[in-house]
C-alpha atoms as one frame of an Amber mdcrd trajectory, in Angstrom:
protein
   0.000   0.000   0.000   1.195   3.405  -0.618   2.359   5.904   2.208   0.140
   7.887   3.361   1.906  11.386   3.170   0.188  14.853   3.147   0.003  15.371
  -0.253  -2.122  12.071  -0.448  -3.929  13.395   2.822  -5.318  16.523   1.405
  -6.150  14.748  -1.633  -8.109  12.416   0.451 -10.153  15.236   1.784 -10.447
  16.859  -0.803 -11.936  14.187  -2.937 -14.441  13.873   0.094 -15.424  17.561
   0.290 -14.350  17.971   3.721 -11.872  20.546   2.860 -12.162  23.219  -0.424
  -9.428  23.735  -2.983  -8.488  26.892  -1.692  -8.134  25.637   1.711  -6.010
  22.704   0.841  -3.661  25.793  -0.847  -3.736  27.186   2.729  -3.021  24.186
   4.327   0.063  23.588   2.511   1.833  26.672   2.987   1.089  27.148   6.612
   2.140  23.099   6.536   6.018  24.564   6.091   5.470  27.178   9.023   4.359
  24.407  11.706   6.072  21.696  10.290   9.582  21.693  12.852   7.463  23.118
  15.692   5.557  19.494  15.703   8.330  17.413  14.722   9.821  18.673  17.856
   7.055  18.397  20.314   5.998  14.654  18.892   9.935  13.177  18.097  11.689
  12.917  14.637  12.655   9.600  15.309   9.834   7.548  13.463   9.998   4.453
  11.162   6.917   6.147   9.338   6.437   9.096   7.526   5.563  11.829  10.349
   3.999  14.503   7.911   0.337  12.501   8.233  -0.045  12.251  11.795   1.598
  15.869  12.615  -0.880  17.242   8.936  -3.769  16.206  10.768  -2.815  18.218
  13.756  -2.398  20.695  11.963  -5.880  20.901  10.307  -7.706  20.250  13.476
  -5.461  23.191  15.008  -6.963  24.967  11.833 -10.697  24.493  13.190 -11.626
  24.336   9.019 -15.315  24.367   8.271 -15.368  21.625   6.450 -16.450  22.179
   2.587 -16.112  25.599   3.140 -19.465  25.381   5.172 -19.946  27.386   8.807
 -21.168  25.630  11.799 -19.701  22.438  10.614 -15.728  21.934  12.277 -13.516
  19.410  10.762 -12.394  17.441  13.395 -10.278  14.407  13.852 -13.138  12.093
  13.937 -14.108  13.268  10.139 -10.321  13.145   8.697  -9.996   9.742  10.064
 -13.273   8.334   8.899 -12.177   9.296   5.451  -8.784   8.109   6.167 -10.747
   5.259   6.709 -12.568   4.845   3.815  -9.684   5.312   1.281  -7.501   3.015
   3.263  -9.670  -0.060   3.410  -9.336  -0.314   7.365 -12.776  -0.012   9.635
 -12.832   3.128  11.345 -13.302   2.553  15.279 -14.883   4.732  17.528 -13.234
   3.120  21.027 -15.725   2.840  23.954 -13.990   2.861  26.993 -16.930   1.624
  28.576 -16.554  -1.930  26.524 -13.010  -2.722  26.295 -11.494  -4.630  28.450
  -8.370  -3.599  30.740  -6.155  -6.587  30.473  -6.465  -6.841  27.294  -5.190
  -3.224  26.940  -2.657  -3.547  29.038  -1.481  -6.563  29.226  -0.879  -7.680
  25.295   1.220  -4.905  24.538   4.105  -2.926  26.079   3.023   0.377  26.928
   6.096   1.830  25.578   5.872   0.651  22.640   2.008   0.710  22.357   1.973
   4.539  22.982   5.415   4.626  20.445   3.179   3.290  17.343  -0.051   4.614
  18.746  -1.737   1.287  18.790  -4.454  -0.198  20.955  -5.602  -4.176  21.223
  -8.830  -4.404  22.423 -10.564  -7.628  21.727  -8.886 -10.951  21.871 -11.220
 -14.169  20.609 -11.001 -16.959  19.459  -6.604 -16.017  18.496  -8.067 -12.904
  16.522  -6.682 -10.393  18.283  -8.688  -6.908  16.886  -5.938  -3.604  17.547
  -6.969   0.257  17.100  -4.024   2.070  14.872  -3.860   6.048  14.336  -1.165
   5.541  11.141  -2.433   3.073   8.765   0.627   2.317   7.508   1.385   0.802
  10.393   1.371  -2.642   9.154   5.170  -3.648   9.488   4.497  -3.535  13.396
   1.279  -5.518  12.994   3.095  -8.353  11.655   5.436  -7.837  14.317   3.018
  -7.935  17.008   1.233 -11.158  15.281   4.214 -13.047  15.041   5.424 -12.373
  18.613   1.617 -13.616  19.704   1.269 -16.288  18.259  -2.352 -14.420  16.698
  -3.921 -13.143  13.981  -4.275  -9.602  13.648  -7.259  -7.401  12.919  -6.712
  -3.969  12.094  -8.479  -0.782  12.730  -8.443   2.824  12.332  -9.169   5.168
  15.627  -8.586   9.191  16.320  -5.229   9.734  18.232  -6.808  11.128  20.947
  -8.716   8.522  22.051  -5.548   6.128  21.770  -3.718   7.968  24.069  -6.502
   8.735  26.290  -7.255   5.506  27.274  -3.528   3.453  26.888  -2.711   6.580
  29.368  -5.854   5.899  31.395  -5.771   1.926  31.320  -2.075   1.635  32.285
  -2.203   4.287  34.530  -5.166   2.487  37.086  -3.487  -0.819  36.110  -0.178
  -0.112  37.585  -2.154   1.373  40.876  -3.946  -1.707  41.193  -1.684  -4.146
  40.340   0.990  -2.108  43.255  -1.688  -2.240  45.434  -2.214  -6.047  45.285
   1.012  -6.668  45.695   0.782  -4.560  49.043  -2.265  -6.053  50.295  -2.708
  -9.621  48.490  -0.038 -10.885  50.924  -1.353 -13.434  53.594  -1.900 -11.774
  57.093  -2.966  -8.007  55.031  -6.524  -7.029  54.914  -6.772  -7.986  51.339
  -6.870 -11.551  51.943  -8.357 -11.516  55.347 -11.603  -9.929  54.981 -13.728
  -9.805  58.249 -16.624  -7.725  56.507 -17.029 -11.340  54.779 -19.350 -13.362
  56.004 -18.553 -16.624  54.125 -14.927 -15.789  55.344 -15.801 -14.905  59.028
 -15.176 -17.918  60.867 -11.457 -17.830  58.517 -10.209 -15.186  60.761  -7.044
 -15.274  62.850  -5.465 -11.709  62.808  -5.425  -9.212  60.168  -2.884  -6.113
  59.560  -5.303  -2.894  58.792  -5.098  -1.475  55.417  -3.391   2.051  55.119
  -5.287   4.063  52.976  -2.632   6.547  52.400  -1.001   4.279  50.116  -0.143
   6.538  46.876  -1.128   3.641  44.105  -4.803   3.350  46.720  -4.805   7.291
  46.413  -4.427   7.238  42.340  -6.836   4.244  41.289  -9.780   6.359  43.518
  -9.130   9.632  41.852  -9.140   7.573  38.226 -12.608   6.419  39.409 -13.909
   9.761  40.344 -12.336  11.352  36.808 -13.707   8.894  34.714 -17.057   8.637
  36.078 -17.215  12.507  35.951 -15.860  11.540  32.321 -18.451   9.327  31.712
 -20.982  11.449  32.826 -22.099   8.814  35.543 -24.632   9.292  38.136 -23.393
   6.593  40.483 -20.283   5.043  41.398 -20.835   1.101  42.807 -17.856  -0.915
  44.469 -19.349  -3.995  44.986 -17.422  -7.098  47.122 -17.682 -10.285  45.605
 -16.428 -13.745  46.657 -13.375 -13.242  44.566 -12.933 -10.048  43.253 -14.018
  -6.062  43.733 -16.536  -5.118  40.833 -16.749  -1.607  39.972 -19.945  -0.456
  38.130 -21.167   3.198  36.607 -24.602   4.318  36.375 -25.075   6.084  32.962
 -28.703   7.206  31.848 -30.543   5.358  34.688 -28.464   2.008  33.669 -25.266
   0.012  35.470 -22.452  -0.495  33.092 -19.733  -2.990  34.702 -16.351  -1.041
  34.577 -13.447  -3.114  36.313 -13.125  -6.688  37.794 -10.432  -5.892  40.300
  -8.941  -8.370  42.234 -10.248  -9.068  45.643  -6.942  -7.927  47.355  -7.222
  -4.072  47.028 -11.104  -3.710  48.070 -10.471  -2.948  51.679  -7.751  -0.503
  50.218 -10.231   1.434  47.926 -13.089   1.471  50.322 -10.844   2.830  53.280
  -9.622   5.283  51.227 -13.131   6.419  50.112 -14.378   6.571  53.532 -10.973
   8.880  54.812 -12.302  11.319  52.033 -16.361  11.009  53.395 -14.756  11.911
  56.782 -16.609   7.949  57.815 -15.014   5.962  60.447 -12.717   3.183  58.713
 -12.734   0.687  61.902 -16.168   0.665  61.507 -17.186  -2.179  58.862 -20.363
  -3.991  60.892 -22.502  -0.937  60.611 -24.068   1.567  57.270 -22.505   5.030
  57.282 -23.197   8.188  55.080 -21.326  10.652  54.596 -20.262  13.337  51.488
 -17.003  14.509  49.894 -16.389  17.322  47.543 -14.147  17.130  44.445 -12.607
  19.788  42.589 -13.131  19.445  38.637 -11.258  20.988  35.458 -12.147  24.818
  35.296 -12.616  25.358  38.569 -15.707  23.621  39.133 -16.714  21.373  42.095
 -18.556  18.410  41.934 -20.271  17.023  45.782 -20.206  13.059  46.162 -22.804
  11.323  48.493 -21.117   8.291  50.133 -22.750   5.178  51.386 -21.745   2.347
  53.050 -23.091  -0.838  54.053 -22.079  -4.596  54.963 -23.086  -6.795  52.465
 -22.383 -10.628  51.943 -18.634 -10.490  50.730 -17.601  -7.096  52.314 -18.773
  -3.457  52.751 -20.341  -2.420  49.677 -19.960   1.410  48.672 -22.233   3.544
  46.611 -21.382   6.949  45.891 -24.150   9.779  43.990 -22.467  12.214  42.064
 -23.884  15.938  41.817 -22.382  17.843  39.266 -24.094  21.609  39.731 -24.707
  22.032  35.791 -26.606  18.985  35.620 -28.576  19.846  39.626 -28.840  23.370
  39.323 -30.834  24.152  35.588 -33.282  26.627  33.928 -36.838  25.212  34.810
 -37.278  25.981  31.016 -34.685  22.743  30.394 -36.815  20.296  32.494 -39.327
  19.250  29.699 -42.080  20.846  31.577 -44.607  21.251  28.397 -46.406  25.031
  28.477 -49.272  24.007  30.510 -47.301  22.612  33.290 -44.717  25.702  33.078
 -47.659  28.132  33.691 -48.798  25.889  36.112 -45.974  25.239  38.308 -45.116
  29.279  37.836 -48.364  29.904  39.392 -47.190  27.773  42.298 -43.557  28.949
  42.821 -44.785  32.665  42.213 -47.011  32.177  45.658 -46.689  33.748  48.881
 -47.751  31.183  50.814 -48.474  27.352  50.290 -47.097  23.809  50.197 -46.108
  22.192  46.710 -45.347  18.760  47.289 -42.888  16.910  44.672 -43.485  13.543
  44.209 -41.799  10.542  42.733 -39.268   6.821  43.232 -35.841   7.804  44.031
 -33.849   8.855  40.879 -36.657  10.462  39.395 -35.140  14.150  38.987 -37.178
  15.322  42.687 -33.979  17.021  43.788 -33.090  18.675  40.418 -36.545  19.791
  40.196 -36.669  21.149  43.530 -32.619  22.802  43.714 -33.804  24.777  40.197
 -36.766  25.921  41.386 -35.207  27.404  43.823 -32.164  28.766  42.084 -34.431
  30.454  39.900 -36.190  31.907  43.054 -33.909  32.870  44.867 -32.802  36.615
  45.397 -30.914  38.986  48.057 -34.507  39.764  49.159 -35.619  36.303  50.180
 -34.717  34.039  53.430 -34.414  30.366  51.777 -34.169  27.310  54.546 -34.233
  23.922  53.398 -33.676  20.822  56.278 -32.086  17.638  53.814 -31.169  14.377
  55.084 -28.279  14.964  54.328 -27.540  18.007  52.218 -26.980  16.877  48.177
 -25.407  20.038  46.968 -23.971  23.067  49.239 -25.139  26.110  47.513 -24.181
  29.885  49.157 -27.892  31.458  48.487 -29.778  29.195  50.653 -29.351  28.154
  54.012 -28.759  24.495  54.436 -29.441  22.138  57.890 -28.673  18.130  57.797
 -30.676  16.109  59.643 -28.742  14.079  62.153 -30.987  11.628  63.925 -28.483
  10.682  66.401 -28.122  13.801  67.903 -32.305  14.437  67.818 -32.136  16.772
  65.045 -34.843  15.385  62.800 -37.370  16.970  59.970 -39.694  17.816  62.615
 -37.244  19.140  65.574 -35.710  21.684  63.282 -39.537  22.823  62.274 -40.378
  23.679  65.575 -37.397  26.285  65.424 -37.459  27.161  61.728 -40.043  30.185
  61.831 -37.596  31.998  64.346 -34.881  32.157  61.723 -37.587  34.780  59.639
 -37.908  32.647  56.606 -39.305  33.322  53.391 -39.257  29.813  51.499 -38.757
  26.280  53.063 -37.643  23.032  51.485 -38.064  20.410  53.665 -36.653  17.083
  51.788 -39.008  14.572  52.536 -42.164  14.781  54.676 -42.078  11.492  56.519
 -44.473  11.742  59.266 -47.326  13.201  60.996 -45.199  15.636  62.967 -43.579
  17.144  59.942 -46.357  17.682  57.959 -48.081  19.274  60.548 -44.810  21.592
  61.202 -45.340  22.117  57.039 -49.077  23.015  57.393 -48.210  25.433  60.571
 -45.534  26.947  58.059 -47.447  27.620  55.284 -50.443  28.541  57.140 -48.518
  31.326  58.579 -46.913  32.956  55.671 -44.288  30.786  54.040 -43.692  29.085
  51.017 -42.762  25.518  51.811 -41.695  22.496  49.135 -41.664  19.448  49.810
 -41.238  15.624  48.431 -43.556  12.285  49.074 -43.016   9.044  47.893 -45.736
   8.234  45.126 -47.258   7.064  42.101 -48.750  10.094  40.917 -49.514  13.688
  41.891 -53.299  13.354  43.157 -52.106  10.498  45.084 -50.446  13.426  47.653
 -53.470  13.850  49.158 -54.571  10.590  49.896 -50.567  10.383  51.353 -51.001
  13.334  53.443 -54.596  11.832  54.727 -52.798   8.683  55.896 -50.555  10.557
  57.526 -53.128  12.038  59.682 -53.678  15.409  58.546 -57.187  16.370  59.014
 -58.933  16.988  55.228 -59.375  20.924  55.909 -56.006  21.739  56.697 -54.460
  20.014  53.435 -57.449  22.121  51.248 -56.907  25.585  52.792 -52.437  24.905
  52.611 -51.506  22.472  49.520 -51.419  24.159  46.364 -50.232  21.461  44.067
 -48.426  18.724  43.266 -46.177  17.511  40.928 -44.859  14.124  39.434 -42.249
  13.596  37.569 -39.871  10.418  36.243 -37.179  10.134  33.766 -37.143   8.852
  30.015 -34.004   8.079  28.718 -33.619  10.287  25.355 -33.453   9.070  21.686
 -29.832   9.674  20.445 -29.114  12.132  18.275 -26.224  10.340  16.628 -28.547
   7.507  14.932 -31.903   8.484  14.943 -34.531   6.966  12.754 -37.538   7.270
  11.329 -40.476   4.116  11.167 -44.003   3.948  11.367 -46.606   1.895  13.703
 -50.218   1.194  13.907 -52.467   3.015  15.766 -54.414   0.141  17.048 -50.746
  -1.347  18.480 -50.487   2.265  20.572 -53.823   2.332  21.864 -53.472  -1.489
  23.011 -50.219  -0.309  25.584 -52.764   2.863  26.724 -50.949   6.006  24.514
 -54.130   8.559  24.014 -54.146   7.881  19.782 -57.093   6.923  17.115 -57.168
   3.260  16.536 -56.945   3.358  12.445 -54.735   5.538  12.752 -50.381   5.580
  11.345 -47.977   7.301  13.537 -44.674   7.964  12.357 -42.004   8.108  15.351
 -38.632   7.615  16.162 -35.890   5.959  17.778 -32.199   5.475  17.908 -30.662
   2.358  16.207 -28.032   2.129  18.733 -24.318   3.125  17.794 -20.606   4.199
  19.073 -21.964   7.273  20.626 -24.406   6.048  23.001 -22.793   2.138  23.412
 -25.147   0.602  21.251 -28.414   1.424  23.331 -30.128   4.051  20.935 -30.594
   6.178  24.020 -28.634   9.408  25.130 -29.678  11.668  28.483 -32.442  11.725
  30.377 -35.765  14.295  29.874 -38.240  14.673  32.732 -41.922  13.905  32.147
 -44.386  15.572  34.520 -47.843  15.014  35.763 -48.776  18.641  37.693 -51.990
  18.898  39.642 -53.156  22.359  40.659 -55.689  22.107  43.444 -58.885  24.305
  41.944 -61.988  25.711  44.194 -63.434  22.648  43.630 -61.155  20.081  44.289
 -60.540  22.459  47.971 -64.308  21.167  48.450 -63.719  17.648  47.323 -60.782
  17.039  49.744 -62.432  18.781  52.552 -65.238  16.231  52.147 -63.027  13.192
  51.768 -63.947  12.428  48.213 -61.532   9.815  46.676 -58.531  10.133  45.333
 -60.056   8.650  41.645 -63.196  11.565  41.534 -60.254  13.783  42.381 -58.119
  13.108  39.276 -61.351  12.992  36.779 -61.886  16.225  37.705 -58.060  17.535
  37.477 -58.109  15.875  34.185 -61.616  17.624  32.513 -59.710  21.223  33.750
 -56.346  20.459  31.896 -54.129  17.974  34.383 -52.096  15.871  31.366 -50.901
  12.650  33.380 -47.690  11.170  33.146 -48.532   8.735  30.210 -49.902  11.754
  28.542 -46.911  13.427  28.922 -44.588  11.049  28.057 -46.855  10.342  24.550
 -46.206  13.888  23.765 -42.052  13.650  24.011 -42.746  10.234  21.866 -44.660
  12.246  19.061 -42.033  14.741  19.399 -39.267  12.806  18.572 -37.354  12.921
  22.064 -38.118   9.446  23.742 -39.611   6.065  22.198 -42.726   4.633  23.193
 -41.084   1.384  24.738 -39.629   3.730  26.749 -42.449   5.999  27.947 -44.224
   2.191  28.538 -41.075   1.186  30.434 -41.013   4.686  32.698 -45.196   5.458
  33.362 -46.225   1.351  33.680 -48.731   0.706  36.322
């Protein structure tokens, strides 16, 4: 095969219209000008020829519209895909999500994998499948394959996501594999585990891990950046009989990271629990506790740690809050214009309780930090009493409940109204005393939100009934409610077209004529969201304003059923409804909007 030099480069983008005539022309004189400026930041020394890889820098440094078009960058992605293309080799897109790290790091040298820019990973069945930036690369393939023993399957893949993940990969594998050779010794808490139950009765004596350990120290910060990465709403680090399994949730779904070995589990959960401020000695019992990371750009990021004993060891769990994604504009939610007038109406009161309803995971605490973000001002006193506190924010004025020392939801509530407050957000009303601390609130003056634990918004009331609030006192305080869930969103990268019967639609309970074809979407699955057809998460909301009437219907104990007919004939659109709307709208599917609003 020919070398792939620059000329042969531009021509190559060129002939795909990525790049105009006159731009090529540019590209080749300022080619000159930058040429010994890369040479000497990447190495002369190469048994290839260096003008494609350092060209291709060059043209991304460019930020060229591609076919002389605005709007529309060429990147590295688009030169290699047509690299691609005219070379014969499969472009690859590399998920670090699905490869596998010994087969990154332990098939090649890292040396010489980050040397050639090359990246194995998949080995089956002796095919062993490699990433390449250069494609004419080839006299190190054969290289590689006859060292192996294998048979070698090529690939083209962007440089920067080569040397992001060989520098990722081998950088956690040599902190692991130092710390199991620190703690896998007999005697060290890696192999002695008395969190273990099926190893309990195994126990002689046991040396305690040090979680100052530098390679401990590195592998937990390489979690915590490439979750962040990832864009992960949970961190799991699970104990298992004979290893540590470390799993991300991404758009409501675990992904399985890491198998580590068993060895450094201890290590990585002490160490997590030094940063939470927990107490290490303490294995027997579930702990909670927070930690705050500092991010690129000088942004923070809060963690919520939690610990418990589980079968094989002390399992940890740790929520990530970024602020962009907990503090947004209530515009960004998916609230539909209804529902934005509506819940306006509420958060625009002087006085009142708006309850927000929902599972756990559901969006509640977005929902309620926005709201209010957006209403807060120099002006207003805003409390809010969380168990514990998910994101420290300077404009309101936070309290964690600490059971053990008797300050609970409804102890602080007795207080509250001395600290001269204009909004309260209480985080969870879980019992008589604290809704009637809510009602005394709002009855004298306050705004107060709340959350409760159900199915849908009318359901609130039957809730606060059970509770034991009398009928009057919910009709004369509660303004509204609001339920909400999350839909994971079609991706953008492979959407699709297709069309499906009516009579199908109305069968699963969508709101559509029976004869009728609907033409919707969804996502075919590819690279950019790992093959699932689904990328972020859009609320869906059921809102429930309580009218004149309904006051009447609540005071007189009328059921919860009569209730919602009557908030549906004035306007309520229920969470089915809701989510049909983001289906004929091309953001979510309808398996989706079945698998989120099910009864």
């Amino acid at each position: 095969m020919k070398l792939l030099n620059s000329d042969a480069l531009l021509d190559i983008l060129l002939k795909k219209r990525l790049i105009t005539p006159k731009q090529k022309q540019f590209i080749t004189l300022e080619k000159g000008k930058q040429r010994q400026k890369l040479l000497k930041k990447y190495g002369a020394d190469r048994k290839f020829d260096t003008s494609f890889p350092d060209l291709v820098d060059i043209i991304v440094s460019f930020k060229l519209d591609a076919g002389g078009k605005k709007g529309l960058t060429l990147d590295e992605d688009s030169i290699i895909k047509a690299v691609s293309q005219s070379c014969g080799l499969p472009f690859k897109k590399l998920d670090p999500l699905k490869l596998d790290m010994d087969t990154v790091t332990k098939t090649i040298p890292r040396n010489f994998a980050l040397r050639h820019m090359l990246l194995p990973f998949n080995f089956q069945n002796g095919v062993l499948e490699i990433a390449v930036y250069h494609p004419d690369n080839m006299t190190v393939l054969k290289d590689i394959e006859q060292a192996n023993q294998v048979t070698i399957k090529p690939y083209i893949a962007p440089k920067s996501d080569i040397k992001k993940i060989l520098s990722e990969f081998f950088g956690f594998q040599r902190s692991i594999s130092a710390a199991e050779s620190q703690f896998g010794a007999p005697g060290v808490g890696g192999s002695v585990d008395i969190g273990n139950l099926e190893q309990f009765v195994k126990v002689s004596s046991s040396k305690e891990i040090s979680s100052s350990d530098q390679h401990i120290k590195s592998a937990v910060n390489h979690l915590f950046n490439y979750a962040l990465d990832q864009t992960a709403s949970d961190i799991h680090v699970e104990p298992k009989r004979n290893d540590c399994v470390i799993r991300f949730r991404i758009d409501g779904a675990l992904h399985t990271i890491y198998n580590l070995p068993k060895a450094v589990h201890s290590a990585i959960v002490a160490r997590i629990k030094i940063l939470a401020r927990l107490d290490i000695s303490e294995k027997r019992r579930p702990q909670d506790g927070r930690i705050k990371l500092s991010l690129q750009n000088d942004k923070e990021a809060e963690v919520r740690v939690s610990t418990i004993p589980v079968a094989f060891g002390e399992k940890v769990v740790m929520r990530l809050l970024d602020p962009d994604v907990i503090f947004q504009d209530l515009n960004n939610l998916g609230f539909s214009k209804r529902d934005r007038i509506v819940y306006n109406s509420f958060i625009q009161s002087p006085h009142g309780i708006v309850l927000v309803t929902g599972p756990t995971g559901s969006g509640k605490s977005t929902t309620l930090y926005s709201t209010l973000d957006k209403i807060a001002t120099p002006e207003k006193n805003i409390i809010t009493i969380e168990d514990p506190v998910e994101m420290v924010h300077e404009a309101f004025n936070q309290i964690s409940v600490q059971p053990l020392i008797d300050v609970t939801f409804s102890t602080i509530l007795r207080n509250i109204l001395r600290q001269d407050p204009d909004v309260i957000m209480i985080g969870e009303i879980r019992d008589l005393d604290t809704a009637s601390h809510a009602v005394q609130a709002a009855m004298t003056g306050h705004l107060v939100f709340s959350t409760l634990h159900t199915n849908d918004a009318v359901s609130s009331i039957v809730r606060l009934r059970d509770l034991g609030l009398e009928p009057f006192l919910i009709s004369s305080t509660l303004l509204g409610a609001l339920a909400q869930r999350l839909v994971r969103t079609i991706c953008p990268h492979c959407v699709e077209s297709f069309t499906i019967d009516g009579h199908e639609l109305l069968h699963l309970g969508f709101p559509v004529a029976d004869k009728e074809i609907y033409n919707l979407k969804r996502g075919k699955g590819c690279r950019q969201c790992r093959d699932t057809g689904y990328k972020g998460r859009c609320g869906i909301f059921e809102i429930f304003p309580l009218s004149d009437q309904m006051k009447k219907m609540v005071t007189a104990g009328d059921s919860a059923d009569d209730i919602r007919q009557l908030a549906i004939r004035e306007g309520m659109t229920t969470l089915r409804e809701d989510a049909w709307e983001k289906v004929k709208a091309g953001i979510t599917t309808y398996e989706e909007a079945m698998r989120v609003t099910a009864e």
